[in-house]
PDB file of N, CA, C, O and CB in Angstrom:
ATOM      1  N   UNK A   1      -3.567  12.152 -15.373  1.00  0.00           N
ATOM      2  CA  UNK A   1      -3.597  10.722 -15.642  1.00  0.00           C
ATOM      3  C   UNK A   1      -4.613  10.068 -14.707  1.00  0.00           C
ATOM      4  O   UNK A   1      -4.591  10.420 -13.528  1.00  0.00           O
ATOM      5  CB  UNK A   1      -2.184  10.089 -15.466  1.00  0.00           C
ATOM      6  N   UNK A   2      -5.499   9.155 -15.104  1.00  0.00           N
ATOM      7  CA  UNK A   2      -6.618   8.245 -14.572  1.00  0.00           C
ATOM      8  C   UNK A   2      -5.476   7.647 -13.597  1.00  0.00           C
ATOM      9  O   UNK A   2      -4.262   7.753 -13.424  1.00  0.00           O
ATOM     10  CB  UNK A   2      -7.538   7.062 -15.792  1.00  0.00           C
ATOM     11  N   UNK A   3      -6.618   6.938 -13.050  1.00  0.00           N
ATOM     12  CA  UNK A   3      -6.196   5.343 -12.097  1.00  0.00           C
ATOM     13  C   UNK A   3      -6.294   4.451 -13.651  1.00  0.00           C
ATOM     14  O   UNK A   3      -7.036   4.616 -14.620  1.00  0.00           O
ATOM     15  CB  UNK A   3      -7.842   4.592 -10.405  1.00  0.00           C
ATOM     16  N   UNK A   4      -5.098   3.370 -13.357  1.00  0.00           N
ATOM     17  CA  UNK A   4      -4.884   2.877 -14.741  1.00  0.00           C
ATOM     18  C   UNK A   4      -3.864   1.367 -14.213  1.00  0.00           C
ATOM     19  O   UNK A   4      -2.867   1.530 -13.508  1.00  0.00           O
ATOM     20  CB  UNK A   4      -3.946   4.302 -15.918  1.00  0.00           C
ATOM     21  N   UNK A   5      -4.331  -0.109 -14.704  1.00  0.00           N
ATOM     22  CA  UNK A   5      -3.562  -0.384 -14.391  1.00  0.00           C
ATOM     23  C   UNK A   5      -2.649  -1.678 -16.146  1.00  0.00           C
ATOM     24  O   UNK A   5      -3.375  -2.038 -17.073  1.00  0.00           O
ATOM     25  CB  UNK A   5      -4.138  -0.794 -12.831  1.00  0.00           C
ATOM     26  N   UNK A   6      -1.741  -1.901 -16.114  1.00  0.00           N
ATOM     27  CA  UNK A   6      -1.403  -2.472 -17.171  1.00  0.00           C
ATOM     28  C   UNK A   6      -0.176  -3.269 -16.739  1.00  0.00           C
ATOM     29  O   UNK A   6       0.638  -3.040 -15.845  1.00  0.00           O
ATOM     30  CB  UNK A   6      -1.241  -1.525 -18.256  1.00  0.00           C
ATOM     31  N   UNK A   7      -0.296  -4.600 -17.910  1.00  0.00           N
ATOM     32  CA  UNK A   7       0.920  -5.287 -17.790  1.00  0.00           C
ATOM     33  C   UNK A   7       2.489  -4.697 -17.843  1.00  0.00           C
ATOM     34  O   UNK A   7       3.038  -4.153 -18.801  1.00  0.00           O
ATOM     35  CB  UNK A   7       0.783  -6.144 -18.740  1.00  0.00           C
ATOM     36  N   UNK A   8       3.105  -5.009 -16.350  1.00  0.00           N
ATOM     37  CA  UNK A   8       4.634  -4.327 -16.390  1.00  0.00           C
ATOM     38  C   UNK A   8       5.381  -5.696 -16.677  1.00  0.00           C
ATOM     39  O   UNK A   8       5.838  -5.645 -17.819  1.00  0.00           O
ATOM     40  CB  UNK A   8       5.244  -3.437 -14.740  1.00  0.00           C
ATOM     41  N   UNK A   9       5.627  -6.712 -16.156  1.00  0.00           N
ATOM     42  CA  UNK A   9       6.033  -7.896 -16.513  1.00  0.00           C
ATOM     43  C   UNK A   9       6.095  -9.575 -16.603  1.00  0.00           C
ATOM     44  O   UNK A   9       7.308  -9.630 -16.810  1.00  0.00           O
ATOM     45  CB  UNK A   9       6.518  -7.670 -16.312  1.00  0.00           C
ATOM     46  N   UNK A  10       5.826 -10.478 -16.600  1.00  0.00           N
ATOM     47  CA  UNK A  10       5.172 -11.469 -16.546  1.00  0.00           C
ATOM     48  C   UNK A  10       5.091 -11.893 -15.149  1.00  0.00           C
ATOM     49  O   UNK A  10       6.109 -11.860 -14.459  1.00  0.00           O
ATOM     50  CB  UNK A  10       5.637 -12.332 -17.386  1.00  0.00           C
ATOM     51  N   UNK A  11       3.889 -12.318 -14.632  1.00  0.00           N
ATOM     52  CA  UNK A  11       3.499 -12.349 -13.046  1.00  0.00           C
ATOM     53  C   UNK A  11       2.964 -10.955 -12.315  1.00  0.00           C
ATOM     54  O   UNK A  11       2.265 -11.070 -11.308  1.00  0.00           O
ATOM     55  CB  UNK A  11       4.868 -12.790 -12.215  1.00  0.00           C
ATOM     56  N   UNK A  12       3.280  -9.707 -12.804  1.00  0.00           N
ATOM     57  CA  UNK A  12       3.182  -8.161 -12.261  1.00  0.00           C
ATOM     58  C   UNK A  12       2.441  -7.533 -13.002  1.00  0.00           C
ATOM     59  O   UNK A  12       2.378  -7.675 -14.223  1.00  0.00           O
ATOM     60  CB  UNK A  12       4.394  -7.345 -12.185  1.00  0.00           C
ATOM     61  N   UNK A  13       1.523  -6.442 -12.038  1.00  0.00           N
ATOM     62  CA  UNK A  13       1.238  -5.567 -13.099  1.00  0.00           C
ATOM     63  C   UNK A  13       1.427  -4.356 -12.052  1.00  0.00           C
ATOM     64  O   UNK A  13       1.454  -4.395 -10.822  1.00  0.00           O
ATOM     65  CB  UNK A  13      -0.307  -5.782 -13.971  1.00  0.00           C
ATOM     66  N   UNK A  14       1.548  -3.264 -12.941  1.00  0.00           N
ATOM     67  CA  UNK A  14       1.793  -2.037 -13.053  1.00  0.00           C
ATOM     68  C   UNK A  14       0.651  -1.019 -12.246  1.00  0.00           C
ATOM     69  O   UNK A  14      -0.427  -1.032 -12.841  1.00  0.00           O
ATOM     70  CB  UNK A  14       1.906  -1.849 -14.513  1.00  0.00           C
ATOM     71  N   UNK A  15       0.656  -0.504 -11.525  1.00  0.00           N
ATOM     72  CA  UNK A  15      -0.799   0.224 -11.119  1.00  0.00           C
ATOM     73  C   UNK A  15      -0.545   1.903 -11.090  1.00  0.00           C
ATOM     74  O   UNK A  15       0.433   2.378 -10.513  1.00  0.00           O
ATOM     75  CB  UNK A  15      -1.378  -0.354  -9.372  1.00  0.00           C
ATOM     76  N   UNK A  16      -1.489   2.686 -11.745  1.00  0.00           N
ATOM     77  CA  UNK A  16      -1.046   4.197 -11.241  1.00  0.00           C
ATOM     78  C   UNK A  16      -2.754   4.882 -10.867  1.00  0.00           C
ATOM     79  O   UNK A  16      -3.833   4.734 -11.441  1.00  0.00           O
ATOM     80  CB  UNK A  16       0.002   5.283 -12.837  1.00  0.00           C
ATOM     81  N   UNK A  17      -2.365   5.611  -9.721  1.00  0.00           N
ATOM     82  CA  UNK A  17      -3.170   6.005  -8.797  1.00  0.00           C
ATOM     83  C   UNK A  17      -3.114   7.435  -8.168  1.00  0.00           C
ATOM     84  O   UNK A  17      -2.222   7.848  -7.427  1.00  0.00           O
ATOM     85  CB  UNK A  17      -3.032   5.130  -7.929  1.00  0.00           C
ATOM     86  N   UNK A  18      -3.994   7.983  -8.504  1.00  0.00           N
ATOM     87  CA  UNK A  18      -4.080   9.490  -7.895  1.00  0.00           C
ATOM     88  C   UNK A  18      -5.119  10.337  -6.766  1.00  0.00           C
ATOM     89  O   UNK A  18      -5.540  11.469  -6.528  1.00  0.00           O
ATOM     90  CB  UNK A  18      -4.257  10.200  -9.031  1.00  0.00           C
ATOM     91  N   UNK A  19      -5.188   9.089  -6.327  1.00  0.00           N
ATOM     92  CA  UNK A  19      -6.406   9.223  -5.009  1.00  0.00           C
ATOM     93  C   UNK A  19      -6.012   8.902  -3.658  1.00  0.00           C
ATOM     94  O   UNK A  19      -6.284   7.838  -3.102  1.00  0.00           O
ATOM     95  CB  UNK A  19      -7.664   8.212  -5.188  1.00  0.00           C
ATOM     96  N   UNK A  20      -5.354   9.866  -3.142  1.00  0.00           N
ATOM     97  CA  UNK A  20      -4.672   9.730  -1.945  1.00  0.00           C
ATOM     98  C   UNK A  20      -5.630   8.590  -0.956  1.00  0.00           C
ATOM     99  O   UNK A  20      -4.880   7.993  -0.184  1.00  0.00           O
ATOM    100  CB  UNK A  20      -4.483  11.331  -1.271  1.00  0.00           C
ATOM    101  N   UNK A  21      -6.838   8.242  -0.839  1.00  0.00           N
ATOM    102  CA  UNK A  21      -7.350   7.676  -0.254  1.00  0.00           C
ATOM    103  C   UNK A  21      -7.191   6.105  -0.578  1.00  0.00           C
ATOM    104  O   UNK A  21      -7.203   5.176   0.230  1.00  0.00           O
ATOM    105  CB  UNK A  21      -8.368   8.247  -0.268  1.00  0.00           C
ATOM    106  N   UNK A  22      -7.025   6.056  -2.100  1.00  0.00           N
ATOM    107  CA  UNK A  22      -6.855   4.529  -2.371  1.00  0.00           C
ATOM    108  C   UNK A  22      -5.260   4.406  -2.134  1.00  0.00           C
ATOM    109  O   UNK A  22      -4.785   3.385  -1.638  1.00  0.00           O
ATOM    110  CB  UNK A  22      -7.390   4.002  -4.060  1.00  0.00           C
ATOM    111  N   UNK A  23      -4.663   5.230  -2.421  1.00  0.00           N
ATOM    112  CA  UNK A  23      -3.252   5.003  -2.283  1.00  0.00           C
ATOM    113  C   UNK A  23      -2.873   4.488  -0.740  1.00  0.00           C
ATOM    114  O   UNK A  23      -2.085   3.565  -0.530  1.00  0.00           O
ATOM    115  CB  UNK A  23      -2.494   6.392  -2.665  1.00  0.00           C
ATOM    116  N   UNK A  24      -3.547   5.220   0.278  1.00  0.00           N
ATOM    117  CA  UNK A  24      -3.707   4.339   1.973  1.00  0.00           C
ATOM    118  C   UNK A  24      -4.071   2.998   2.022  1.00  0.00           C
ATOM    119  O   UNK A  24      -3.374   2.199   2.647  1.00  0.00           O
ATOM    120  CB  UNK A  24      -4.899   4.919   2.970  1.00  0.00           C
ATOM    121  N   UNK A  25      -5.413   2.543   1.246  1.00  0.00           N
ATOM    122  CA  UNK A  25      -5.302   1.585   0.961  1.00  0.00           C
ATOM    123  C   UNK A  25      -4.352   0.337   0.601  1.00  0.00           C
ATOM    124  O   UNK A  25      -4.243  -0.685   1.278  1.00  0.00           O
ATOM    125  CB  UNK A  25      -5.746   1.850   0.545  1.00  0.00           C
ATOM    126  N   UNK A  26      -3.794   0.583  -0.410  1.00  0.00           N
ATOM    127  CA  UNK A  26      -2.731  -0.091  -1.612  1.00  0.00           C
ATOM    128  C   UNK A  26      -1.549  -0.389   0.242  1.00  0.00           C
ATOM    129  O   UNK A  26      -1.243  -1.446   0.796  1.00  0.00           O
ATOM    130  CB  UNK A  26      -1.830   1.665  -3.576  1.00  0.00           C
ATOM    131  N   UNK A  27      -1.225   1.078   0.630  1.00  0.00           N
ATOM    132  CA  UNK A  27      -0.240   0.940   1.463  1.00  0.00           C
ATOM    133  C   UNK A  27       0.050  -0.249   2.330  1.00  0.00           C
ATOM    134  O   UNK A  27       1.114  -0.837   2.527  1.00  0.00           O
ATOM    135  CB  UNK A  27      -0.344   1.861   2.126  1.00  0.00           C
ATOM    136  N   UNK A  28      -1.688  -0.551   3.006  1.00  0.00           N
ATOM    137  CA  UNK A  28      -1.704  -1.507   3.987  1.00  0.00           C
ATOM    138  C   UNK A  28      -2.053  -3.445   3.348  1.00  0.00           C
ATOM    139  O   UNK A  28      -2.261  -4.582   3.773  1.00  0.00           O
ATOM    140  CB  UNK A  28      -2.987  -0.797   5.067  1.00  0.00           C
ATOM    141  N   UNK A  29      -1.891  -2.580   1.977  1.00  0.00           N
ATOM    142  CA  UNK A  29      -2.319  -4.656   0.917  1.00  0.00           C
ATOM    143  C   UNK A  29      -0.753  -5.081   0.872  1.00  0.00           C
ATOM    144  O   UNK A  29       0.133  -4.431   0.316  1.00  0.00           O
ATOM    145  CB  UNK A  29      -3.201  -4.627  -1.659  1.00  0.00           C
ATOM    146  N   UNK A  30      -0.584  -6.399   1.623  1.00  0.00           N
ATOM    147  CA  UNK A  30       0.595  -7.152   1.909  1.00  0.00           C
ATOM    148  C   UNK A  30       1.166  -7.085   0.759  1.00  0.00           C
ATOM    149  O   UNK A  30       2.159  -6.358   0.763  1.00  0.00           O
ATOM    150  CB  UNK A  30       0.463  -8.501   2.396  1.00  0.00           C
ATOM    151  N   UNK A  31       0.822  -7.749  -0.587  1.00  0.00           N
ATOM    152  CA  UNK A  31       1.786  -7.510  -1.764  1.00  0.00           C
ATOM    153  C   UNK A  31       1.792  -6.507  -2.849  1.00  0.00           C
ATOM    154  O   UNK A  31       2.411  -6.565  -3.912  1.00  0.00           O
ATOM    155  CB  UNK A  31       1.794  -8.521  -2.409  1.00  0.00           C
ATOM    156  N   UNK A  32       0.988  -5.556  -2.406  1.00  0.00           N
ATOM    157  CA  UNK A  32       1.369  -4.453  -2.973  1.00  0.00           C
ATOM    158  C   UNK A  32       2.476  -3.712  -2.957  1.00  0.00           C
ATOM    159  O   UNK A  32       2.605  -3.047  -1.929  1.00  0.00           O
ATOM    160  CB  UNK A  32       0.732  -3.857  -2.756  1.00  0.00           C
ATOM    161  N   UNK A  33       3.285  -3.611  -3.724  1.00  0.00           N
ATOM    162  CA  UNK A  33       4.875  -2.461  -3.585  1.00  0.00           C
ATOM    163  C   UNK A  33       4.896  -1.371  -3.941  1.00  0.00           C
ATOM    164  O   UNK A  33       4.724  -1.434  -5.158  1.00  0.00           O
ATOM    165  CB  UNK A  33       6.094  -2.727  -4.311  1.00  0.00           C
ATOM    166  N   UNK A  34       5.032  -0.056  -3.563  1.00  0.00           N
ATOM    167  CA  UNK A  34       5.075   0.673  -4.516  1.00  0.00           C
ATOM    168  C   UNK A  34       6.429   1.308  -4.854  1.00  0.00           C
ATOM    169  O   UNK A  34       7.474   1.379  -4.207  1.00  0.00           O
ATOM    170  CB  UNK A  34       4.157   1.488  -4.315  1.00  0.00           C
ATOM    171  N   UNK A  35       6.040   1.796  -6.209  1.00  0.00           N
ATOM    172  CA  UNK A  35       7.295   1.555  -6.878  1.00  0.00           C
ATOM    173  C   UNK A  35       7.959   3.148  -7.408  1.00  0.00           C
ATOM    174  O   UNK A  35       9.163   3.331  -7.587  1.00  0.00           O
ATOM    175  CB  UNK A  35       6.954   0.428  -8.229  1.00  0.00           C
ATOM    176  N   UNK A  36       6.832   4.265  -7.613  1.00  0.00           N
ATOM    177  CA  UNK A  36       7.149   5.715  -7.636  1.00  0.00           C
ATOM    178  C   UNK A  36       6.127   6.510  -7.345  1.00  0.00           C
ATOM    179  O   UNK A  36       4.936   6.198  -7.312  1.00  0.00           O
ATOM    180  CB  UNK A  36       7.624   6.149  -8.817  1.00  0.00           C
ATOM    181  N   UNK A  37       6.619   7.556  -7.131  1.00  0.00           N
ATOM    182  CA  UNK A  37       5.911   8.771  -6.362  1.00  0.00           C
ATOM    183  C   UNK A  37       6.040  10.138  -7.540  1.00  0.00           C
ATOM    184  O   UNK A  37       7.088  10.618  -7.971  1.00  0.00           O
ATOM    185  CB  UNK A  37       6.885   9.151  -4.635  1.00  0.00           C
ATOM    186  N   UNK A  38       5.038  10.434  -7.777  1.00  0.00           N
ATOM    187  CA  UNK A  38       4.801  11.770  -8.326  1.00  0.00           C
ATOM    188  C   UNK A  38       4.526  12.948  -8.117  1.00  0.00           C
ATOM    189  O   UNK A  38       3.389  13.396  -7.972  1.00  0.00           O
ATOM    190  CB  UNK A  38       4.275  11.775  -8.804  1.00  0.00           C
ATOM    191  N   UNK A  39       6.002  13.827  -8.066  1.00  0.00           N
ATOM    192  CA  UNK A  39       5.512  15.162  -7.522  1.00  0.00           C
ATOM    193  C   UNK A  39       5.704  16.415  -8.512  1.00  0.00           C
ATOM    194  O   UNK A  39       6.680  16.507  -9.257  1.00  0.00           O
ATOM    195  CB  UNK A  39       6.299  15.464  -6.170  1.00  0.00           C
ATOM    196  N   UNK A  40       4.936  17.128  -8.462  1.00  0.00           N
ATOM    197  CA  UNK A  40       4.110  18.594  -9.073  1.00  0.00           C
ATOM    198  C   UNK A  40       4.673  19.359  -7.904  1.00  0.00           C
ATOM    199  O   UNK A  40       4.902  18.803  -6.829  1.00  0.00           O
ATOM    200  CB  UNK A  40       2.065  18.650  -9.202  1.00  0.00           C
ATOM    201  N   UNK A  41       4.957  20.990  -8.181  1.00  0.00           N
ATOM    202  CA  UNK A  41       5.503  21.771  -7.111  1.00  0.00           C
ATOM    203  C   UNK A  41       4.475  21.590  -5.681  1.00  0.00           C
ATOM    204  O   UNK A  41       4.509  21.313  -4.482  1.00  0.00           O
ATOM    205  CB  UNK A  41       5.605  23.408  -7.686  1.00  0.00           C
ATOM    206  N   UNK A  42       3.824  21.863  -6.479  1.00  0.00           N
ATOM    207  CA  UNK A  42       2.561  22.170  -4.755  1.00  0.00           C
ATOM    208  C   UNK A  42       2.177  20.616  -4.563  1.00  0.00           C
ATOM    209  O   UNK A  42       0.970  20.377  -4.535  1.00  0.00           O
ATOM    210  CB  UNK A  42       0.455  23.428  -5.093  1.00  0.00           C
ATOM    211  N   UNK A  43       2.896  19.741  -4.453  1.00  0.00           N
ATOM    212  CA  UNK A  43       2.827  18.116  -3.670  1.00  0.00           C
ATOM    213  C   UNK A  43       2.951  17.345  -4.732  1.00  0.00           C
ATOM    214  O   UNK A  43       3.335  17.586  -5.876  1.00  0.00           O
ATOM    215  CB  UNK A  43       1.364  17.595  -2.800  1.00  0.00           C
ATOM    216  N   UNK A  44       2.400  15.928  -3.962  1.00  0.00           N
ATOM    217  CA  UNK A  44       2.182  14.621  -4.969  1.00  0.00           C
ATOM    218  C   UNK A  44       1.297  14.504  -5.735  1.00  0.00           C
ATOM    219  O   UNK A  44       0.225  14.975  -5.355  1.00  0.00           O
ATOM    220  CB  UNK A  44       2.021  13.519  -4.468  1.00  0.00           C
ATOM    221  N   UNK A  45       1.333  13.835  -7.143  1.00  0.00           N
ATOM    222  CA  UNK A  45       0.239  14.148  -7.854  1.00  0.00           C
ATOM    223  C   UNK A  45      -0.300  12.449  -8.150  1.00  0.00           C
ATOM    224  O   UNK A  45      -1.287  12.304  -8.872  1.00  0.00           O
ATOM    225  CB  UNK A  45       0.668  15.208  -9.280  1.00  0.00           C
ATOM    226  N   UNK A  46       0.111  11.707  -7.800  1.00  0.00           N
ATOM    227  CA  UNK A  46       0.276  10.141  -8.079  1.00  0.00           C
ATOM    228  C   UNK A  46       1.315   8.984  -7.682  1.00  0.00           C
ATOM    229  O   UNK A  46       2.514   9.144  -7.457  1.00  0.00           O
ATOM    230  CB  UNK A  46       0.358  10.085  -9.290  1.00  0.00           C
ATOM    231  N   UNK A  47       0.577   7.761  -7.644  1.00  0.00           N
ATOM    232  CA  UNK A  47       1.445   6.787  -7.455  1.00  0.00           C
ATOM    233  C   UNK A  47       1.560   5.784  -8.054  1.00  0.00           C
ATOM    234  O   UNK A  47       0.597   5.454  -8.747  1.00  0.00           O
ATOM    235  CB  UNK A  47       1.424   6.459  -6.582  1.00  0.00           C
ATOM    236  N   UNK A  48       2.527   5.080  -8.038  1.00  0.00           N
ATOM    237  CA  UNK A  48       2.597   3.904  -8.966  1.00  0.00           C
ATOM    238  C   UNK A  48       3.079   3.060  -7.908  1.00  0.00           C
ATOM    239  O   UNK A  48       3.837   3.389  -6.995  1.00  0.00           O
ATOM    240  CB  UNK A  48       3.558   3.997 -10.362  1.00  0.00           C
ATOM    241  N   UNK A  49       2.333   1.444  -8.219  1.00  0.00           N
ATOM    242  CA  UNK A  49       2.228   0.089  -7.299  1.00  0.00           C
ATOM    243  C   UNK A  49       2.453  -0.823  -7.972  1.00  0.00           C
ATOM    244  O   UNK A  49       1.559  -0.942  -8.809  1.00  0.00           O
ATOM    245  CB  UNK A  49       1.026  -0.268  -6.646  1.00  0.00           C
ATOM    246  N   UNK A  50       3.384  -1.741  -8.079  1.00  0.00           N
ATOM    247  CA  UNK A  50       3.943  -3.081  -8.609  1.00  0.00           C
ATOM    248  C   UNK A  50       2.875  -4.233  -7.750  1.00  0.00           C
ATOM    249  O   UNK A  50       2.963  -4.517  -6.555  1.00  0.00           O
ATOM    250  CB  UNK A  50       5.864  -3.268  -8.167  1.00  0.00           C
ATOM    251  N   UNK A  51       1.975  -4.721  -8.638  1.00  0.00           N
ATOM    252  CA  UNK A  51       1.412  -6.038  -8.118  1.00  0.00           C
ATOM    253  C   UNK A  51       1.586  -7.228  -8.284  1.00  0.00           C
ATOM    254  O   UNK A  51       1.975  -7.297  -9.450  1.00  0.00           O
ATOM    255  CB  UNK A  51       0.510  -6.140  -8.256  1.00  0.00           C
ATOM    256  N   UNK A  52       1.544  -8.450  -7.786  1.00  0.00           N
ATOM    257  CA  UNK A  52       1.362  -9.939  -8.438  1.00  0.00           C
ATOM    258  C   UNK A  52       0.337  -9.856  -9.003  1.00  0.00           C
ATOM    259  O   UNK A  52      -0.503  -9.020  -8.670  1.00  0.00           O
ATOM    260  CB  UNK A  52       1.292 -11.159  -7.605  1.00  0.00           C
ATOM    261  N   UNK A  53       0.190 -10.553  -9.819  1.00  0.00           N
ATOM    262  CA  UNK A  53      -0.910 -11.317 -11.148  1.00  0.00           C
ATOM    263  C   UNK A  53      -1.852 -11.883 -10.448  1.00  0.00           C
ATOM    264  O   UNK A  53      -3.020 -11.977 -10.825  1.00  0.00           O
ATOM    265  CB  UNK A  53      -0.275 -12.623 -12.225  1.00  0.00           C
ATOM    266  N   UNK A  54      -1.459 -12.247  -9.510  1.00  0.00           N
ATOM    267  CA  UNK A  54      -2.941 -13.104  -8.698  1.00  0.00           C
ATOM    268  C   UNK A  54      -3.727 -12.358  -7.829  1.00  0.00           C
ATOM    269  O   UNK A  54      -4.563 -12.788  -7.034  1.00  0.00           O
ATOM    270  CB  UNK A  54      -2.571 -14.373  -7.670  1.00  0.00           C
ATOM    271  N   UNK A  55      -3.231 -10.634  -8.143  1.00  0.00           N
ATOM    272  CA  UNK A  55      -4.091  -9.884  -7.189  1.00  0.00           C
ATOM    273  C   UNK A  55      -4.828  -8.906  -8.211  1.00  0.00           C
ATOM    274  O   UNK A  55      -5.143  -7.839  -7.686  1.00  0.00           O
ATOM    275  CB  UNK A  55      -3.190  -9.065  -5.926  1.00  0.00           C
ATOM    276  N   UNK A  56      -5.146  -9.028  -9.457  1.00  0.00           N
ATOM    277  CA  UNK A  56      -5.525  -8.571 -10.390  1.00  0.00           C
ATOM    278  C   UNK A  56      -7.158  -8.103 -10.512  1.00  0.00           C
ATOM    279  O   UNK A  56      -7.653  -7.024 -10.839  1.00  0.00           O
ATOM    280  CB  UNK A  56      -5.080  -9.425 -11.184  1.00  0.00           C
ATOM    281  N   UNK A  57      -7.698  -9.239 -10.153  1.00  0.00           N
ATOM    282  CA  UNK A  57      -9.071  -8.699  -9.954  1.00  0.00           C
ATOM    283  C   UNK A  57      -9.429  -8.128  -8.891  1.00  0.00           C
ATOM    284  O   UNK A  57     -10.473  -7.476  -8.919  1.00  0.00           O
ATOM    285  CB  UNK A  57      -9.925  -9.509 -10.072  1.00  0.00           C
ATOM    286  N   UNK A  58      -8.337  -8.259  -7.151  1.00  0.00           N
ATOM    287  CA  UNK A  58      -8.786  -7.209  -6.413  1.00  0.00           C
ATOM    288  C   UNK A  58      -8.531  -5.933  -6.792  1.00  0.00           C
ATOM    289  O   UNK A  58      -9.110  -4.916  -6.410  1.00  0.00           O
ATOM    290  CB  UNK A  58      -8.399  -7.313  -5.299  1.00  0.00           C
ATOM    291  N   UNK A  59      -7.488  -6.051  -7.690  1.00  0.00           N
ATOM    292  CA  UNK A  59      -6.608  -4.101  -8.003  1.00  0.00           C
ATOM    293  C   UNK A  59      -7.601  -3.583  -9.026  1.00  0.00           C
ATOM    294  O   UNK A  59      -7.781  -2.399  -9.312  1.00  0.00           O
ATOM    295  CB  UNK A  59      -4.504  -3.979  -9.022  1.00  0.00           C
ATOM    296  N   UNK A  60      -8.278  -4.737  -9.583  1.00  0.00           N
ATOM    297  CA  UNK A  60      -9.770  -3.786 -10.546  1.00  0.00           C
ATOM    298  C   UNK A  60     -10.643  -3.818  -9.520  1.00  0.00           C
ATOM    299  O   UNK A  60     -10.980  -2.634  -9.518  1.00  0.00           O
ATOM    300  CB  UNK A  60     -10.696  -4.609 -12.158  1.00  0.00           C
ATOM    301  N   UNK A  61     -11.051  -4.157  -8.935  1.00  0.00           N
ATOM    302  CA  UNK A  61     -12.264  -4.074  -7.977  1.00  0.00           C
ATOM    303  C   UNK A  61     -11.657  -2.521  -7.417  1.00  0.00           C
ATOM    304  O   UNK A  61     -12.230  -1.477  -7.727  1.00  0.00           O
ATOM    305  CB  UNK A  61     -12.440  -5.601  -6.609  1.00  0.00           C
ATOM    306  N   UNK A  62     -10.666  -2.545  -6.724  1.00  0.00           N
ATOM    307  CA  UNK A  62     -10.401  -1.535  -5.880  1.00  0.00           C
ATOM    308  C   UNK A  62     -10.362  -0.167  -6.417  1.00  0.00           C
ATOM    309  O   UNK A  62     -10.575   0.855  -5.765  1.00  0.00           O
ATOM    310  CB  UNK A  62      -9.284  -1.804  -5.298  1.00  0.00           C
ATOM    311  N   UNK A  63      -9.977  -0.267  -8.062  1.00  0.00           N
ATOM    312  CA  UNK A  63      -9.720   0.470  -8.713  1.00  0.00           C
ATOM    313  C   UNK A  63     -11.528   1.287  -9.600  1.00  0.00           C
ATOM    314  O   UNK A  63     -11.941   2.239 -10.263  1.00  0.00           O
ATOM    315  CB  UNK A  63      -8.527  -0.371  -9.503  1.00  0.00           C
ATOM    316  N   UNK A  64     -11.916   0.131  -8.988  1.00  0.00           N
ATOM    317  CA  UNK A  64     -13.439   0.401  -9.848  1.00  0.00           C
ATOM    318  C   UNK A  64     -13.434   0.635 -11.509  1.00  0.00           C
ATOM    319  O   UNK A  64     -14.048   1.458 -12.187  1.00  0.00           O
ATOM    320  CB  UNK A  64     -14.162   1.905  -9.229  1.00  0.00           C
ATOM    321  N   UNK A  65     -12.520  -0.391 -11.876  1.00  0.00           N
ATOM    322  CA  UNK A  65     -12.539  -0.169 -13.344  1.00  0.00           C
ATOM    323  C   UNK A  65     -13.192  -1.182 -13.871  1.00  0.00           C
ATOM    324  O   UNK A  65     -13.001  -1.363 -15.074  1.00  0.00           O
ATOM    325  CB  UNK A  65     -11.263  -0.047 -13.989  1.00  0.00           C
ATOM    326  N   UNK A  66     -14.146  -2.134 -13.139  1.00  0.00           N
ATOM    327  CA  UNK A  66     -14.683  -3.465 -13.864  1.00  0.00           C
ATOM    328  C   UNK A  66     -13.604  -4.367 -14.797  1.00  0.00           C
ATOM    329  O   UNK A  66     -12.558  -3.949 -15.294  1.00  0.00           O
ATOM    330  CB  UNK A  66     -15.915  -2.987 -14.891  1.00  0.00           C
ATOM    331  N   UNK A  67     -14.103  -5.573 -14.876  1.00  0.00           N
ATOM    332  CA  UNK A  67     -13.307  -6.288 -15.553  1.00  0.00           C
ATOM    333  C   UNK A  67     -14.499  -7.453 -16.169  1.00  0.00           C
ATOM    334  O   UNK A  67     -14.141  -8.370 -16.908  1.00  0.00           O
ATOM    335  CB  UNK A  67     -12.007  -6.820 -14.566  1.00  0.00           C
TER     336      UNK A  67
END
């Protein structure tokens, strides 16, 4: 699964992430939450981050998916 992010519920969106490096990132962004962890035998394979709506164009910027 890509880095991907989509509407989870009105005000939030949904983020999933498989780049341990952005995921450090996400860790230290004040309203970022995260919300599950994905593990494969041999470790984590992804994460998922609950955002506010008003942080939308940083989570595409960060995400490098243009908008």
């Amino acid at each position: 699964m890509k880095n991907e992010i989509w509407l989870f519920q009105k005000g939030f969106y949904a983020v999933h992430i498989t780049d341990s490096k952005l995921k450090h990132k996400f860790d230290f962004l004040k309203n970022f939450k995260l919300i599950t962890t994905y593990f494969y035998p041999k470790g984590v394979m992804g994460w998922d981050f609950l955002v506010p709506a008003e942080m939308y164009n940083k989570t595409v910027r960060l995400l490098k998916l243009g908008a």
